[in-house]
VEXDREN-2710 file (C-alpha; in Angstrom, 1 decimal):
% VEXDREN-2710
k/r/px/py/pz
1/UNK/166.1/49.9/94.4
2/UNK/164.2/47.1/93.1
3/UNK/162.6/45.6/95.8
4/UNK/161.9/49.5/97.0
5/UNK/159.5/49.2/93.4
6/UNK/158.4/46.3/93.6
7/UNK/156.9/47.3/97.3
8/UNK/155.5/50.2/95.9
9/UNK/154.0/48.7/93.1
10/UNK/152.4/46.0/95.5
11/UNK/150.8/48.6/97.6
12/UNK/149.3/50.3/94.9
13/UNK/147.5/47.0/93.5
14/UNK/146.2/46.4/97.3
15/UNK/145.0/49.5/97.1
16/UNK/143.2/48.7/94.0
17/UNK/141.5/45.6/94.4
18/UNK/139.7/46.4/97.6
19/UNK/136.4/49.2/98.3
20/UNK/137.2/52.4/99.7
21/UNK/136.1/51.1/103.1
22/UNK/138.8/48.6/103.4
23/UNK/141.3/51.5/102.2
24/UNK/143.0/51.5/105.3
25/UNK/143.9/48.1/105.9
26/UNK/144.9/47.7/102.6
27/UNK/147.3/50.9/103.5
28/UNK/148.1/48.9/106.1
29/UNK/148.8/45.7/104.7
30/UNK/151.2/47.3/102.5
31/UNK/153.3/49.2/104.7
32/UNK/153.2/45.8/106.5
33/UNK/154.3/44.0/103.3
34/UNK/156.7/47.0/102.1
35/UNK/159.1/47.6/105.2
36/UNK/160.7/44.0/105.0
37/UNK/161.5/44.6/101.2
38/UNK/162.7/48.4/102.2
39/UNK/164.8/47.4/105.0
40/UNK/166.0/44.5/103.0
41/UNK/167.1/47.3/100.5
42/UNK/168.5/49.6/102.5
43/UNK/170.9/46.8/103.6
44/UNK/171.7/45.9/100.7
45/UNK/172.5/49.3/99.5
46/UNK/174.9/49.7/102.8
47/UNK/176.4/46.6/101.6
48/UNK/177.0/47.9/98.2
49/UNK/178.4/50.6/99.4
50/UNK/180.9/49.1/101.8
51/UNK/181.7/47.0/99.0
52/UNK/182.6/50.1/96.5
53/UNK/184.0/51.7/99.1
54/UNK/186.7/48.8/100.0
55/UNK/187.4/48.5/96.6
56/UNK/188.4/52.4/96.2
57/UNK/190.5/51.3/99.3
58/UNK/192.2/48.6/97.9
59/UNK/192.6/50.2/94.3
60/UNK/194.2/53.6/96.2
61/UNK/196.5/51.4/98.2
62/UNK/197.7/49.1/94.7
63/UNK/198.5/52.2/93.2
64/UNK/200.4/54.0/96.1
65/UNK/202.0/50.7/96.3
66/UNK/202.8/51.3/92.8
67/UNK/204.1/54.6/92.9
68/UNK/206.1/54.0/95.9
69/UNK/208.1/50.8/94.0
70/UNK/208.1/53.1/90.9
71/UNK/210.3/55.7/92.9
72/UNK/212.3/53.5/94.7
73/UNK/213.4/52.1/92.1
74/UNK/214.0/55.2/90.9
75/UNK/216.5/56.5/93.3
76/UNK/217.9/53.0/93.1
77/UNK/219.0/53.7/89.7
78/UNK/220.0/57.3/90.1
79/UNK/222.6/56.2/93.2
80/UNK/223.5/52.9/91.2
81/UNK/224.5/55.9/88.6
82/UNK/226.2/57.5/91.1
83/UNK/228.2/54.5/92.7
84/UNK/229.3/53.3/89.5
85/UNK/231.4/56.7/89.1
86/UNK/233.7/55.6/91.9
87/UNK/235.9/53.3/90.7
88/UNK/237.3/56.3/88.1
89/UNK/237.8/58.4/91.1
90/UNK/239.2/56.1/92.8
91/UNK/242.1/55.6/89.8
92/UNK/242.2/59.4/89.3
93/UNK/243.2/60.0/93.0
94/UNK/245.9/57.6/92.5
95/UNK/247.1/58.4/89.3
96/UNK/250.6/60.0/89.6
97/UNK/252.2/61.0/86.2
98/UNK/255.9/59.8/87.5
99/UNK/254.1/56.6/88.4
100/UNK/255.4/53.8/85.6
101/UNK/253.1/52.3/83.4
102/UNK/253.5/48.6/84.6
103/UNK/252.5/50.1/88.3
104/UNK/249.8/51.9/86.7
105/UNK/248.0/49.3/84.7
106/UNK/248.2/47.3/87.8
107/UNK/246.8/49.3/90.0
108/UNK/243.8/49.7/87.5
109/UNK/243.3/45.9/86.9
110/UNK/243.4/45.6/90.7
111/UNK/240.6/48.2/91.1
112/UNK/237.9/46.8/88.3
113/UNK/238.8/43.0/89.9
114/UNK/238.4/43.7/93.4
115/UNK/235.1/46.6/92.5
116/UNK/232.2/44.2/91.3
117/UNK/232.3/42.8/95.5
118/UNK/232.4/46.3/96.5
119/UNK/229.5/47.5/94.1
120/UNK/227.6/44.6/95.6
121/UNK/227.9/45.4/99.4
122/UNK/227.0/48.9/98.8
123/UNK/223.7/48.6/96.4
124/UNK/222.9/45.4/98.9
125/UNK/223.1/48.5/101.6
126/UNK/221.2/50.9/99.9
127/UNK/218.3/48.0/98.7
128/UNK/217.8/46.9/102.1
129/UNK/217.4/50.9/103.4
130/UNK/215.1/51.6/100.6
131/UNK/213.0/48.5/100.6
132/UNK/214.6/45.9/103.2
133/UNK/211.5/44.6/106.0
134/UNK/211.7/45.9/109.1
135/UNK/210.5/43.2/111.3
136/UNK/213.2/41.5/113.2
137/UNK/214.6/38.0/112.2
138/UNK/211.2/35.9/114.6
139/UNK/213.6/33.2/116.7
140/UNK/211.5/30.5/118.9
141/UNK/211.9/31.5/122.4
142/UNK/211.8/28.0/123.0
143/UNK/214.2/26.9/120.8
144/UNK/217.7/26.3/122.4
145/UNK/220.3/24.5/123.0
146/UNK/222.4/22.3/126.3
147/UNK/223.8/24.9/128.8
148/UNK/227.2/24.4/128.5
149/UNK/227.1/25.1/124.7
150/UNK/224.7/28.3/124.9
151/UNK/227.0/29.6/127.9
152/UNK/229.9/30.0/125.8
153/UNK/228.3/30.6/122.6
154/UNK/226.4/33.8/124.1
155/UNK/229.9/34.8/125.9
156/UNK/232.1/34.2/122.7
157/UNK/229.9/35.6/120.4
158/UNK/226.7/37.3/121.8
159/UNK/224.2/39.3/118.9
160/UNK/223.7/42.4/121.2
161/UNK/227.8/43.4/121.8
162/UNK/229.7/45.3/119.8
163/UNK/233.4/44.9/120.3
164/UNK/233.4/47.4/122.9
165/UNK/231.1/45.5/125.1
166/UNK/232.6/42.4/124.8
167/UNK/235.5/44.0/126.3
168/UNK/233.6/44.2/129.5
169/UNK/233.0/40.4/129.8
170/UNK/235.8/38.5/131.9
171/UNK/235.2/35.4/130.3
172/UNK/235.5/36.8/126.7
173/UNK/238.7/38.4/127.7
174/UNK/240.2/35.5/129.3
175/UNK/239.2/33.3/126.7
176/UNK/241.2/35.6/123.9
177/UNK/244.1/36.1/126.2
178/UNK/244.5/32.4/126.3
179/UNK/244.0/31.6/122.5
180/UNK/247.4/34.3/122.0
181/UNK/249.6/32.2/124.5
182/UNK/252.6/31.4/122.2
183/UNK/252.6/27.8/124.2
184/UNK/252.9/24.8/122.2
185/UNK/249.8/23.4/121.0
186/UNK/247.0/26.1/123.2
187/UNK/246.2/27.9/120.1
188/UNK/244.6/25.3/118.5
189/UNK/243.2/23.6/121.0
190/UNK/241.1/27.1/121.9
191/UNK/239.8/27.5/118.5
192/UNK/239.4/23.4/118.6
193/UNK/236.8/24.2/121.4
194/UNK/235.5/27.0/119.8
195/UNK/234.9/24.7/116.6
196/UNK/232.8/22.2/118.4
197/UNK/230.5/24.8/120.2
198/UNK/229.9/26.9/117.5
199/UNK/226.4/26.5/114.8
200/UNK/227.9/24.5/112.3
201/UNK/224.6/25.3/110.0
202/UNK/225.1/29.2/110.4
203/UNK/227.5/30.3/107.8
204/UNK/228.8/33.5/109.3
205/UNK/229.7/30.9/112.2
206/UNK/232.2/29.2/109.8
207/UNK/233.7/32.0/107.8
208/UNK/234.2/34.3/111.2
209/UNK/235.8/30.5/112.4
210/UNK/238.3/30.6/109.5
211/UNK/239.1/34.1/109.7
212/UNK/239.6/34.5/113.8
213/UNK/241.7/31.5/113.9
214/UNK/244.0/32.9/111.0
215/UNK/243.8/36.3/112.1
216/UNK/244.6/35.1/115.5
217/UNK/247.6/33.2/114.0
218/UNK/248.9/35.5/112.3
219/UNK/249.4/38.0/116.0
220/UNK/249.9/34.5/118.3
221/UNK/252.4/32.1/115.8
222/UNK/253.7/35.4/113.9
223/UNK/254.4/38.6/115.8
224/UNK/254.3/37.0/119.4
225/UNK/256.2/33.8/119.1
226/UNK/259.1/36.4/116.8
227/UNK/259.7/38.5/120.2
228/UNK/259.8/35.5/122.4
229/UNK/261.9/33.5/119.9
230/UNK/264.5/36.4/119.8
231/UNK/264.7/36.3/123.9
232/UNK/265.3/32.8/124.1
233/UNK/268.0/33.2/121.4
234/UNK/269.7/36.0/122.8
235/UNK/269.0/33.6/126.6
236/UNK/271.0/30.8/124.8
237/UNK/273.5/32.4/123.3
238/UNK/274.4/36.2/124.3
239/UNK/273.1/35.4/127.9
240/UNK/276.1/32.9/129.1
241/UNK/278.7/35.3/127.2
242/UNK/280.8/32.0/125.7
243/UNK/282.2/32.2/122.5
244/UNK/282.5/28.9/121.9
245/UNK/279.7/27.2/123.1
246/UNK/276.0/27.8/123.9
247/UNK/273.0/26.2/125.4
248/UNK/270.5/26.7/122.6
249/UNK/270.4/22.5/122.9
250/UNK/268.5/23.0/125.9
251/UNK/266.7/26.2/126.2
252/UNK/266.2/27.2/122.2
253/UNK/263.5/28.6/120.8
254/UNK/260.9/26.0/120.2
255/UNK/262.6/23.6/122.4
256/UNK/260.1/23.8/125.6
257/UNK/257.1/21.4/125.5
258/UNK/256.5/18.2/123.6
259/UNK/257.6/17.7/119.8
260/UNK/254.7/15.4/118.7
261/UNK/252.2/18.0/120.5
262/UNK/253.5/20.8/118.6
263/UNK/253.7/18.8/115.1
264/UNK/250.1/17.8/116.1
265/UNK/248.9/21.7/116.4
266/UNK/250.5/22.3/113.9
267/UNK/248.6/19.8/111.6
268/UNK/245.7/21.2/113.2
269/UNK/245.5/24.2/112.0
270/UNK/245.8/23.2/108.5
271/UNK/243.0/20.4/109.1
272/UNK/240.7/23.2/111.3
273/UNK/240.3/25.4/108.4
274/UNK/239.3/23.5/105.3
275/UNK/237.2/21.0/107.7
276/UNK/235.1/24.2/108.4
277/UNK/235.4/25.0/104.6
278/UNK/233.6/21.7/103.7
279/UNK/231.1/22.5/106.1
280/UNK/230.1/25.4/104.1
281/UNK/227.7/24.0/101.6
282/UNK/225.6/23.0/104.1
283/UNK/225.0/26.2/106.2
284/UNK/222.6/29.1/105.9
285/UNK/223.0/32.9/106.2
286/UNK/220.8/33.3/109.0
287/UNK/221.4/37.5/109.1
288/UNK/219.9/38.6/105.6
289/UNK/217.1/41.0/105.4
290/UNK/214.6/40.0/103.0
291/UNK/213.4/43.1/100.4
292/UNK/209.9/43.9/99.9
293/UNK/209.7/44.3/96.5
294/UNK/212.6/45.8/95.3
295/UNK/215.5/43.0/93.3
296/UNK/219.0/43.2/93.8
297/UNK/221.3/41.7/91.3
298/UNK/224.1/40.0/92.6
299/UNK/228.0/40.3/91.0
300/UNK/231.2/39.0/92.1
301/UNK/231.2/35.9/93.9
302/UNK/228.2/37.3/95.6
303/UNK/226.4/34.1/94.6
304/UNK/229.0/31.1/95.6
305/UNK/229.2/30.2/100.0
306/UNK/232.4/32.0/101.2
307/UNK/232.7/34.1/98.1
308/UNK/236.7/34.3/97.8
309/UNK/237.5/32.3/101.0
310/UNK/238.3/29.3/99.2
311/UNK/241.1/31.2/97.4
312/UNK/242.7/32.5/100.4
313/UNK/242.6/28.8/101.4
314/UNK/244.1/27.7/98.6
315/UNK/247.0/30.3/98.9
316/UNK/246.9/28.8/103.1
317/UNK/247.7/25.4/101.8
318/UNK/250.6/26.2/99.3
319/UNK/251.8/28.6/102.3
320/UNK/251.8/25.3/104.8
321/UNK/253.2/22.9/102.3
322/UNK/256.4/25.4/101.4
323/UNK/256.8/25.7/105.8
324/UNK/256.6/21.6/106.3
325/UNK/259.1/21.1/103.1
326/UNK/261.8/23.5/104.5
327/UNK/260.9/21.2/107.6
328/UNK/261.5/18.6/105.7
329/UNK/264.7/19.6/104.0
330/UNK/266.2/20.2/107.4
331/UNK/265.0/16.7/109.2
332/UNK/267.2/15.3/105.8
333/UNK/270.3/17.3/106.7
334/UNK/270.1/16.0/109.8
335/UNK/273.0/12.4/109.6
336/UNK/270.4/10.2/111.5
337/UNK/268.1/11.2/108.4
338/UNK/264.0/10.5/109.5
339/UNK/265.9/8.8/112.8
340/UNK/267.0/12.4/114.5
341/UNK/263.0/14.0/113.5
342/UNK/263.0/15.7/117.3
343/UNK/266.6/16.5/117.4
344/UNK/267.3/20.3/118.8
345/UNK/268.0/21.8/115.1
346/UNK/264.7/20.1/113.9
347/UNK/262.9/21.9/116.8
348/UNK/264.6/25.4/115.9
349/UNK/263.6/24.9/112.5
350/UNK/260.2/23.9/113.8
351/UNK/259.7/27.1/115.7
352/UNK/261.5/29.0/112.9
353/UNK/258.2/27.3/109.9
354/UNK/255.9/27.9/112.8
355/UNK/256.8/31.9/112.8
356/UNK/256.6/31.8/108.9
357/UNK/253.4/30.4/108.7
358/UNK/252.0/32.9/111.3
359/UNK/253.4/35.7/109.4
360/UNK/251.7/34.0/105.8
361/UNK/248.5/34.3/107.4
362/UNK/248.4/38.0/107.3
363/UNK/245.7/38.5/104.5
364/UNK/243.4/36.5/106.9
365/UNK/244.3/39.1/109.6
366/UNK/242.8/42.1/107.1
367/UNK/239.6/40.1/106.1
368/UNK/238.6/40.4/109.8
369/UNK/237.7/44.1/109.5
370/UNK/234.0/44.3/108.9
371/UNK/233.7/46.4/105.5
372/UNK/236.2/43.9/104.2
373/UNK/235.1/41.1/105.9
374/UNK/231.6/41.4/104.0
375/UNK/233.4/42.1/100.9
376/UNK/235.4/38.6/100.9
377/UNK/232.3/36.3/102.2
378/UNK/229.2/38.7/101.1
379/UNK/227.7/37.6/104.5
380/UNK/225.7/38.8/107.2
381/UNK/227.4/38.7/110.6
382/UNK/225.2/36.9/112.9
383/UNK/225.4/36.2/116.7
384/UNK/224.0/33.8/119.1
385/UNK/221.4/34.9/121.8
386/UNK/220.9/33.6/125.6
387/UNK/219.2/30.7/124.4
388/UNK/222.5/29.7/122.0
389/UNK/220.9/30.2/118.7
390/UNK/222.0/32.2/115.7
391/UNK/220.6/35.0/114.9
392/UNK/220.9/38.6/113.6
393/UNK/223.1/41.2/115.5
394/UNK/221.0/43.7/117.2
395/UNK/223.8/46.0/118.8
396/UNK/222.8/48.0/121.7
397/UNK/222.5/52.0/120.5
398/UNK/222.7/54.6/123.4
399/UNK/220.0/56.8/123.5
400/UNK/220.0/60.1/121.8
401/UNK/218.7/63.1/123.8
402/UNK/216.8/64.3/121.3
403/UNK/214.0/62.4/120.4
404/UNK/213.8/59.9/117.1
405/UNK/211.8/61.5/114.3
406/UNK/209.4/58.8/112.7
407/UNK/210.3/57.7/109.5
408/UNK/208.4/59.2/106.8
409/UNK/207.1/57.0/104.0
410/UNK/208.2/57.1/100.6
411/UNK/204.6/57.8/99.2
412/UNK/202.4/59.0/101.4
413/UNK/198.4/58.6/101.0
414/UNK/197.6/62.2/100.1
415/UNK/200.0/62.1/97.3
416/UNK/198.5/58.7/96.0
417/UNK/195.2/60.6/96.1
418/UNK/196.7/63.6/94.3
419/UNK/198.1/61.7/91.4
420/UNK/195.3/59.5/91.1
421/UNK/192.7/62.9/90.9
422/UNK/195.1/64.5/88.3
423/UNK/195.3/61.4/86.1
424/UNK/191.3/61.1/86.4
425/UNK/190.8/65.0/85.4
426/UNK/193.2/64.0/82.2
427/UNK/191.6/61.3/81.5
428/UNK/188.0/62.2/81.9
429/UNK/188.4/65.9/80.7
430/UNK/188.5/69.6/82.2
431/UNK/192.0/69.9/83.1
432/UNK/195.1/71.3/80.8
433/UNK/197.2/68.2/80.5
434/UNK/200.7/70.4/79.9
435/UNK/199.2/72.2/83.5
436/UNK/198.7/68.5/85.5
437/UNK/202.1/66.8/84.4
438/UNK/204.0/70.1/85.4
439/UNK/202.4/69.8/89.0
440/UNK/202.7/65.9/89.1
441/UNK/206.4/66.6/88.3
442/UNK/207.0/68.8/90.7
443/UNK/205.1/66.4/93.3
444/UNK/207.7/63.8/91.9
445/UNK/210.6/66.0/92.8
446/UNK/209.9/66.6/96.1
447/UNK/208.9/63.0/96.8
448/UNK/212.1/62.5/95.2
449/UNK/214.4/65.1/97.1
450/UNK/212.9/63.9/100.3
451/UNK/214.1/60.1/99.3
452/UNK/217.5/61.7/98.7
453/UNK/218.0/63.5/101.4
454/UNK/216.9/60.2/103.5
455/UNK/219.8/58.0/102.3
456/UNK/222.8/61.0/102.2
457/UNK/222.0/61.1/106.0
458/UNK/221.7/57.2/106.7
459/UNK/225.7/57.5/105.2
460/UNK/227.2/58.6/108.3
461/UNK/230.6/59.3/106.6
462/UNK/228.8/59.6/103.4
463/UNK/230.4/57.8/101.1
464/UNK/227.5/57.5/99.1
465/UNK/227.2/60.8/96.8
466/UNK/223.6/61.5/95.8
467/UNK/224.0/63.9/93.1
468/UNK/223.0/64.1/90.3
469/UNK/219.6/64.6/91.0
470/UNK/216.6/61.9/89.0
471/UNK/216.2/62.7/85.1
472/UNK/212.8/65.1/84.9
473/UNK/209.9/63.5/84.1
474/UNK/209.2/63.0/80.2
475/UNK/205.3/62.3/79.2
476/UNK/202.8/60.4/81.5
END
């Protein structure tokens, strides 16, 4: 605008200063001198307006950016609320009046110990469906590792196989099969291999490492080795129908294969375990979603690497001291003493700490199903790709016939807009204030019943209760 005057002002002095004759080139030398300064104007003025315009942009977008945290966080709240109700439930469903009050009391104090890991799992859920970033974990495709190491890694434990499709690889199969052999010492040595393959800096690697090779204990040096054990017993002794002798010398349980091999697996395991344990500090959970901008406050052992895993250790290592001191304590009976260590009631006593142990080992075996897996370490499962390198699981989903809705936002643009034009009409006059909150409530409550309605059908079994609906909407 002011180089529009200042172009008109400069034609009208031209005009001016020079006879009526010379009128027209003056006119002339004005428009001449004027279009430069008009265009330059008029550019400026599309500038400006660009500029005003991307600012309206950018202010609409901060403040649907706002309002979307504002109700997330929101509903985060109201099913916080809602979760927190559980744990009375829970006691109330298992509250009998015959039941003593010792039992009672203890089932209580065993519900508010074990709930704060619980709590955590399921707000981390609900955070990450609310807020969590939906771009997938970026892994070099050039990154990887020797052949050998990303052929079993990808077999063992691939990212894109569930359980069931694993079941369909030979060489996952085989592998399993041959880590339950009840054959001195090839338990170990399988999850030995298994140990010096895996990502030592991925933590799910570890934990799932400690848990698979106690689970897997617990079935192979437990339930399996009991069956065979009782065979060769009733072999040695019912078998050659004597009553006063037997060959449980020579074909006892636990006296097939070599003594110092099976003492050596059996020190093994022990060693296995807390070796991966140590390793812990060290790793990284490689399969956590980042949040936008939602928090997430952390209880439990949520915060510490392997969250209660270094109890159950603990309770492993008094379990393998008690099974090597009855060992012990037989080896003494023994009237060579230390001298008669391999002698046939040694091994029998051997096989007999070896079935204990596997049988000890049963918490492990529970801690391997996924809900209560994530419960004990609060960690991500992860799996390795084709390259051999950790990553996030990204399970193969068969396709639906119908066809996937798109996701609908939170807070859409239009109703940015519409509170934005109902707070300007308060704010600037015209409008019945009492009239524009009622509507922006009721705007609220739909935003807010859409929200809700989005996470009780993410809940397959829905577990999750939704209800009570959010507290109305008090004041501006």
């Amino acid at each position: 605008k002011p180089s529009a005057v200042a172009a008109a002002e400069a034609a009208r002095a031209a005009a001016a200063a020079v006879p009526i004759a010379e009128a027209g080139d003056a006119a002339r030398y004005a428009v001449a001198f004027a279009k430069p300064m008009a265009d330059e104007a008029a550019t400026r003025a599309y500038a400006l307006g660009l500029d005003q315009k991307d600012r309206f942009n950018r202010v609409r977008a901060a403040w649907k950016e706002m309002l979307e945290i504002w109700m997330k966080r929101k509903v985060q709240i109201q099913i916080e609320r809602a979760v927190n109700h559980i744990p009375g439930i829970v006691k109330s469903s298992l509250e009998d009046p015959d039941m003593p009050g010792l039992v009672s009391r203890g089932k209580d104090r065993a519900i508010d110990a074990a709930w704060p890991d619980f709590r955590q799992e399921i707000m981390w859920e609900v955070a990450v469906m609310l807020d969590g970033q939906r771009s997938e974990v970026q892994v070099d495709p050039n990154k990887r590792v020797d052949c050998f190491r990303r052929f079993w890694r990808y077999h063992l434990y691939p990212f894109d196989k569930s359980f069931w499709g694993k079941a369909r690889d030979p060489v996952w199969i085989l592998f399993t099969l041959l880590s339950l052999v009840p054959i001195t010492g090839i338990c170990p040595l399988a999850f030995l291999f298994i140990f010096f393959i895996i990502d030592k800096r991925d933590e799910f690697s570890l934990l799932s490492f400690i848990l698979s090779f106690k689970g897997t204990q617990f079935v192979s040096h437990g339930f399996i080795r009991t069956v065979v054990g009782f065979f060769l017993y009733i072999n040695c002794v019912s078998a050659p129908a004597k009553a006063d002798e037997h060959d449980c010398e020579e074909a006892g349980p636990g006296i097939a294969g070599n003594f110092q091999l099976t003492i050596g697996g059996f020190l093994l395991q022990i060693a296995l375990v807390w070796l991966a344990f140590a390793l812990l500090p060290w790793s990284e959970d490689n399969g956590r979603r980042l949040l936008k901008k939602l928090s997430h406050d952390t209880s439990g052992l949520a915060h510490v690497k392997g969250g209660y895993m270094k109890y159950l250790l603990w309770y492993d290592l008094v379990c393998f001291i008690f099974c090597v001191a009855a060992l012990v304590i037989v080896v003494m009976t023994r009237p060579g003493g230390f001298q008669d260590y391999a002698d046939w009631p040694v091994r029998h006593a051997l096989f007999a700490s070896q079935v204990v142990y596997g049988y000890l080992s049963m918490p492990f075996f529970f801690f391997t199903i996924p809900f209560l897996q994530n419960v004990l370490t609060h960690v991500v499962p992860t799996g390795y790709n084709r390259n051999g390198i950790a990553r996030n699981l990204k399970l193969k989903r068969k396709p639906k016939e119908e066809p996937v809705k798109q996701e609908e936002e939170m807070v859409s643009i239009s109703d940015a807009d519409f509170l934005l034009e109902r707070f300007r009409s308060v704010i600037v006059g015209g409008a019945d204030p009492s009239a524009v909150l009622a509507e922006m409530r009721m705007q609220v409550q739909a935003a807010t019943a859409r929200v809700q309605e989005k996470v009780k059908g993410a809940s397959k079994k829905e577990l999750l209760p939704v209800d009570p609906p959010l507290a109305p909407v008090v004041g501006p």
